[in-house]
GURO-10526 format. One record per residue (C-alpha): residue number from 0; x, y, z. Coordinates in pm, 1 decimal. Layout:
// residues N
PT pos     east    north       up
PT NUM        X        Y        Z
...
//
This chain:
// residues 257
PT pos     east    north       up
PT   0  -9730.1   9244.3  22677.6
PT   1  -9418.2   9392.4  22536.0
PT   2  -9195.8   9592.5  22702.7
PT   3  -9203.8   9920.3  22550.3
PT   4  -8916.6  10187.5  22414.1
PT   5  -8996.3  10440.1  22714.6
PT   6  -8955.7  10145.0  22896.6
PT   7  -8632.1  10021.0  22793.9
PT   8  -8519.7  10379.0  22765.4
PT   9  -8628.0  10442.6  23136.0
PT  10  -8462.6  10149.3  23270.2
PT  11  -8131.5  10293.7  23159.6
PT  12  -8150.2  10654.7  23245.7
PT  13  -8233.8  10510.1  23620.2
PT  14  -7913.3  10272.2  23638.1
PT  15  -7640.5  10549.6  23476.0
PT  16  -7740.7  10856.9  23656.9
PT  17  -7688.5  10676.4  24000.7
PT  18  -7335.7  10587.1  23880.5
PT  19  -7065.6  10810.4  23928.0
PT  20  -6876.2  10785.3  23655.0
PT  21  -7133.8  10862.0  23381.9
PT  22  -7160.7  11233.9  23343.9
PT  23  -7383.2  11255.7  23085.3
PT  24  -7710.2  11076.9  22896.5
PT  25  -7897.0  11183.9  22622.7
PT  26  -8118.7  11038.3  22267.7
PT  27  -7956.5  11105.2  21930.0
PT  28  -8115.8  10973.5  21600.8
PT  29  -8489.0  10987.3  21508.8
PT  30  -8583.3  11178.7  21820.7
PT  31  -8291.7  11414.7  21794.3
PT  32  -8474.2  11493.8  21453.9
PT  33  -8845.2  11477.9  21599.7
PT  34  -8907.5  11146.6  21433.1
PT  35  -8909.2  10901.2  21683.8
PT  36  -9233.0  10651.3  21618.2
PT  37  -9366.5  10317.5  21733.9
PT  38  -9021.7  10152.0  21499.1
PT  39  -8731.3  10375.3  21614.7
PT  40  -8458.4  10204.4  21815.2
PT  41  -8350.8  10327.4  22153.3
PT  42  -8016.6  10548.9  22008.4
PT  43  -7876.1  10679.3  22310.7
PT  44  -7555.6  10802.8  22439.3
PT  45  -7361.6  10860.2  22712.8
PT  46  -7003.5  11074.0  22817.2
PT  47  -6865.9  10869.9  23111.0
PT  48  -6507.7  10918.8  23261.1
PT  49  -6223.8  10755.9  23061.4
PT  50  -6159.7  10404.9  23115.7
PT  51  -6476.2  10304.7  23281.6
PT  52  -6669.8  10171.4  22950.9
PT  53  -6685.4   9844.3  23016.6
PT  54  -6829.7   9878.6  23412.6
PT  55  -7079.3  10084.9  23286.0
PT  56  -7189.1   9840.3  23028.6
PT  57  -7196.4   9568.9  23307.5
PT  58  -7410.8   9794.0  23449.5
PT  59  -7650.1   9829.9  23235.2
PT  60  -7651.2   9535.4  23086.3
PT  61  -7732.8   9424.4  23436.1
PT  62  -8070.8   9604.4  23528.8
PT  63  -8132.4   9554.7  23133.9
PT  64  -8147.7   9175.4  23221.0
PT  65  -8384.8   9268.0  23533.6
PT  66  -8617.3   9378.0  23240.8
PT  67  -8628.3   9144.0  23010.6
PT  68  -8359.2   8891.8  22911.3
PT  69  -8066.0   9015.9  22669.5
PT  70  -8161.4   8807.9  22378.3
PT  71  -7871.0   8908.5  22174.8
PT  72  -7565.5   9156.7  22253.0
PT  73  -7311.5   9334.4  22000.3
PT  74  -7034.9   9535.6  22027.6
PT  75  -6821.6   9675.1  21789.3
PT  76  -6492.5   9548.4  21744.4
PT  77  -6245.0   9864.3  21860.5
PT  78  -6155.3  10071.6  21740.3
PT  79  -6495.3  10175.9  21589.3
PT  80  -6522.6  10398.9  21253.7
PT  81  -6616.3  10690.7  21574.0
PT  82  -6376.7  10608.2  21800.1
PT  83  -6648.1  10538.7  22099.1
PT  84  -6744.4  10223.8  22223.6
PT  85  -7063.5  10081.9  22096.2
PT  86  -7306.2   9820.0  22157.6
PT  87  -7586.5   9676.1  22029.8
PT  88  -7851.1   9476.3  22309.5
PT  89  -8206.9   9309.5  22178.9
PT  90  -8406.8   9220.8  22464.9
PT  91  -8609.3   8890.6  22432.6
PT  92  -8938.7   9079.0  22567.3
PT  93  -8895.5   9396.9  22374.7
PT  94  -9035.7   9448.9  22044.7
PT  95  -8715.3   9374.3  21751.5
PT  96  -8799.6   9746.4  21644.7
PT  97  -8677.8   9861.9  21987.8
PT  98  -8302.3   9752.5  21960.3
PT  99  -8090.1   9924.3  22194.3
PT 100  -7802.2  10112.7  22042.3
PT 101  -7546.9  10238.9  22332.9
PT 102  -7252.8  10429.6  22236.9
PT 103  -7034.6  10593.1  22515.8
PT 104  -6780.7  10848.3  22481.6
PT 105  -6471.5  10892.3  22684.9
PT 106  -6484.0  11233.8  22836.9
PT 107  -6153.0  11338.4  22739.4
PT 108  -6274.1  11225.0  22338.6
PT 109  -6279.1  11542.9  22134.1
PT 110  -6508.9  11364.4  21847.8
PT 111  -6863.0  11431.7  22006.8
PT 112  -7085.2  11358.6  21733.8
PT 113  -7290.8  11627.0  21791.7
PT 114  -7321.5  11833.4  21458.3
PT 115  -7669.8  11946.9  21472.9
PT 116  -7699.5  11934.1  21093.9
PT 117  -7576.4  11570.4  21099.1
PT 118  -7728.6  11432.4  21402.8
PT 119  -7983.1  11651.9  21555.1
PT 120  -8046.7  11838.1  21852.6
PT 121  -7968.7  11612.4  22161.1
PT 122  -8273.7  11518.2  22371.5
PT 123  -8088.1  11543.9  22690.8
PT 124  -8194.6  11292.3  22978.8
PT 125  -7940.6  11419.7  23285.5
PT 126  -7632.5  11599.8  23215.9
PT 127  -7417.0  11660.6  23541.2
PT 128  -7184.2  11860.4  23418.4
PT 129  -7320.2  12047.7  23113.6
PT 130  -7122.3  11873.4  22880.7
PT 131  -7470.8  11809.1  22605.8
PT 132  -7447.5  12106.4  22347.7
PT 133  -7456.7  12081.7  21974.7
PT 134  -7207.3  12247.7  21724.4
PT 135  -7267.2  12343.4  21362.8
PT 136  -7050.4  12107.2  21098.6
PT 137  -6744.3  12291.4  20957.9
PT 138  -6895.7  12364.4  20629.5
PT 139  -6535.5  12399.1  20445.6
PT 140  -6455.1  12023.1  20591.8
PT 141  -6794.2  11946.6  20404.1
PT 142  -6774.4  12131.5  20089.2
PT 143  -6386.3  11952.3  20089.3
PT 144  -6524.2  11616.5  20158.0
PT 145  -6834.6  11642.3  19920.3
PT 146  -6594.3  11736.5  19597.5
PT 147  -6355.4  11421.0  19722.6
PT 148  -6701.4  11194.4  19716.8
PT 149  -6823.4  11331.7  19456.4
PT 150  -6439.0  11298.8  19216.8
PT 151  -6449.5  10937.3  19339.1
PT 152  -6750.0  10852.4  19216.9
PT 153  -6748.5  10972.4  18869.0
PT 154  -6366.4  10820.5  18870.1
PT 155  -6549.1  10430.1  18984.6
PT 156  -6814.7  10540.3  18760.6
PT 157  -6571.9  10530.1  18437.8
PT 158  -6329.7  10284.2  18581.1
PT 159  -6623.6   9995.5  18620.4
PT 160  -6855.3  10075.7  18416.1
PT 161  -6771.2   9741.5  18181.9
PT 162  -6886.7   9511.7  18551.7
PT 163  -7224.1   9538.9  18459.3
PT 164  -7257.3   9441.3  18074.6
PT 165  -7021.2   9160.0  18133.3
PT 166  -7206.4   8973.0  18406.3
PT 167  -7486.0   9009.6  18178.0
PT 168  -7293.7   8838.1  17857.5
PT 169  -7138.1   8594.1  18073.8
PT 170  -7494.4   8525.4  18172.6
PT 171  -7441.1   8584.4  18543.1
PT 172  -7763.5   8820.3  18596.9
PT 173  -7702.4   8749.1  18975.5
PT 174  -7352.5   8925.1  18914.6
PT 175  -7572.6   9214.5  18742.8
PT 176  -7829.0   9288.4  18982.0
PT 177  -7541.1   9278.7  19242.4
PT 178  -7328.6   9525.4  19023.6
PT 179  -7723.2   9754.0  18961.1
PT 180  -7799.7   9773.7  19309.1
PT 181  -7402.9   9901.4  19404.8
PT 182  -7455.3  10147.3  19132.8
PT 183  -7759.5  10249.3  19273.1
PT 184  -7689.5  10271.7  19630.4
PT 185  -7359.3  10373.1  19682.9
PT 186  -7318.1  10642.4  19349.5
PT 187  -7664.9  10756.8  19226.0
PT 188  -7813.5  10792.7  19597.3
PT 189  -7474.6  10994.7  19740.2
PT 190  -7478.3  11233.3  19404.9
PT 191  -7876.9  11288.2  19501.5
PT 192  -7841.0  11314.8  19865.1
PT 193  -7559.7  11532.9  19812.5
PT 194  -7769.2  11817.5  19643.3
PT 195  -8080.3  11755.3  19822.0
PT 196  -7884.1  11708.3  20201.4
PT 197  -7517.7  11759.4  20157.5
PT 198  -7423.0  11787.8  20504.4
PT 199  -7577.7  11421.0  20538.1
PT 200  -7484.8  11270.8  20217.3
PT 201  -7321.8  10957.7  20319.5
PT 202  -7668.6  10856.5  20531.7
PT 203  -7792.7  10545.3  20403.9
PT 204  -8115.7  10504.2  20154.6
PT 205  -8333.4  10402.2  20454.9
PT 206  -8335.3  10809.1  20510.4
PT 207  -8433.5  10929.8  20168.0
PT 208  -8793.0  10914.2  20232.2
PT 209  -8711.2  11180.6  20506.7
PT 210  -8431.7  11363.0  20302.6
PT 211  -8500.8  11368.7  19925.8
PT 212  -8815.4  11533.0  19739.3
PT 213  -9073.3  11256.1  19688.4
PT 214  -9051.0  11222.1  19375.5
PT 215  -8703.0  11163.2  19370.9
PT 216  -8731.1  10893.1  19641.8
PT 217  -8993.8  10713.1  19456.2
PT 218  -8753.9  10675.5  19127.9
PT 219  -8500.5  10575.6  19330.9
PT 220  -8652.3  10333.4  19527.8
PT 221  -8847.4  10187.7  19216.7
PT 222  -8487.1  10097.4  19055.7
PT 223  -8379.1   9863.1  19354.2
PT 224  -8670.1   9664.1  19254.1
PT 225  -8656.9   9426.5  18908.3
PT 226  -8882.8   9173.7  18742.1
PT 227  -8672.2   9015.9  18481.8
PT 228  -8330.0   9048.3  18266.3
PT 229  -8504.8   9331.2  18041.0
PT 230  -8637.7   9547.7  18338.6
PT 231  -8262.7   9487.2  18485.7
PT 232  -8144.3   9638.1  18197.6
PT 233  -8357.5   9925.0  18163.3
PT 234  -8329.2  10047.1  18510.4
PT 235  -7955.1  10014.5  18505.0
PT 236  -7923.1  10225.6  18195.4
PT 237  -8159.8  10465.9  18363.0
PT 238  -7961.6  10498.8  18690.2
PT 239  -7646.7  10551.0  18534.9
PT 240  -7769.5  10845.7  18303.8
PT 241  -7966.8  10982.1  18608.2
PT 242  -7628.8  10955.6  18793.2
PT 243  -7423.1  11154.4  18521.6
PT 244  -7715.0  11429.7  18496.3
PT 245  -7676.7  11469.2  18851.7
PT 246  -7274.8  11427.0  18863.6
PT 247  -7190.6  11671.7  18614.7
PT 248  -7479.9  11928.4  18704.1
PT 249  -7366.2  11958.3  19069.3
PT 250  -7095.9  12244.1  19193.3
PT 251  -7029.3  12173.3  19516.4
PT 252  -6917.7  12501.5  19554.4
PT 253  -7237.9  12655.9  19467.2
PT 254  -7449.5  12379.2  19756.5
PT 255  -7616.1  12563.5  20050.7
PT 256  -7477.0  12455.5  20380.5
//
């Protein structure tokens, strides 16, 4: 039988709250939203006292092995995009959709991660010093950062908009479809997400089911998938006048955050 999440989950909580230097444990992604099912990950995180990162993760990693063995282990090359450590465990007895996803933050770090409208409320495990609360996002910073995405996109929009067409005269419909799905997934779904969840806008596809109207997910998701050169073409033309509806319609000073 597999080892479960709760398991896996469990089996960490018991080997950081003994240790003195971690101060803090809690969940963050799906069940900071309430969405946790049977294919979430185990997305937790933890505030220890700076400097002692790496003998926590021998820790862990430890009574983690006592489990199950570590089948495969990442960590992020530092520094990360968050400034935290961050690793990555798969356990060879777990199911794959229960990857482990540790990231732990130096007490004296002032970048918590904790906007609720970003990241959820925390589900809080054992906090010894009442250091778990969430904050609201500054919504200037986001209104400032939205009209920057949003400038650069249209800008990339114009600038490349020849990439496509000449893969397809050149006859490299590999280089196409590679040039479509960019379009797709890094313009058109930011311009959408951005009027449909603007404080989460740079969250991946994988969330639109969750964040955009049905409807709108469908589309999008139906123009990642092609049959043949004509269908390529068609979709492509249709995400990049979707894109400029959406582009030139939205006033990201007008967006409710």
């Amino acid at each position: 039988m597999a080892i479960t999440r709760e398991q896996i989950i469990e089996c960490i909580r018991h080997a950081a709250e003994s240790l003195p230097n971690v101060n803090a444990m809690w969940l963050g992604g799906s069940d900071s939203f309430g969405l946790a099912d049977e294919y979430s990950d185990c997305d937790i995180q933890m505030d220890v006292i700076d400097g002692t990162e790496e003998e926590t993760y021998a820790v862990i990693e430890a009574e983690l092995a006592k489990l199950s063995p570590i089948k495969h282990t990442w960590a992020l090359p530092l520094p990360t995009w968050h400034s935290h450590h961050q690793r990555f465990y798969l356990l060879r007895d777990a199911s794959v959709y229960a990857l482990v996803d540790l990231v732990l933050m130096a007490r004296s770090s002032t970048r918590r991660l904790n906007e609720r409208e970003l990241h959820g409320e925390p589900v809080v495990l054992f906090d010894k010093l009442g250091v778990i609360h969430s904050t609201a996002n500054d919504k200037d910073a986001q209104r400032k950062k939205l009209a920057e995405a949003l400038q650069q996109h249209q800008l990339q929009a114009r600038m490349f908009e020849g990439f496509f067409p000449k893969n397809v005269a050149r006859g490299n419909l590999g280089g196409a479809f590679m040039e479509h799905i960019t379009f797709v997934l890094r313009r058109l779904q930011q311009v959408l997400r951005m009027r449909y969840d603007p404080h989460r806008f740079e969250f991946s596809l994988r969330y639109a089911p969750q964040d955009l109207p049905p409807a709108v997910a469908e589309e999008l998701t139906q123009l990642c998938f092609v049959s043949d050169l004509e269908d390529l073409k068609r979709k492509h033309a249709r995400a990049r006048e979707w894109f400029w509806q959406e582009a030139e319609a939205l006033d990201v000073e007008s967006l409710e955050l």
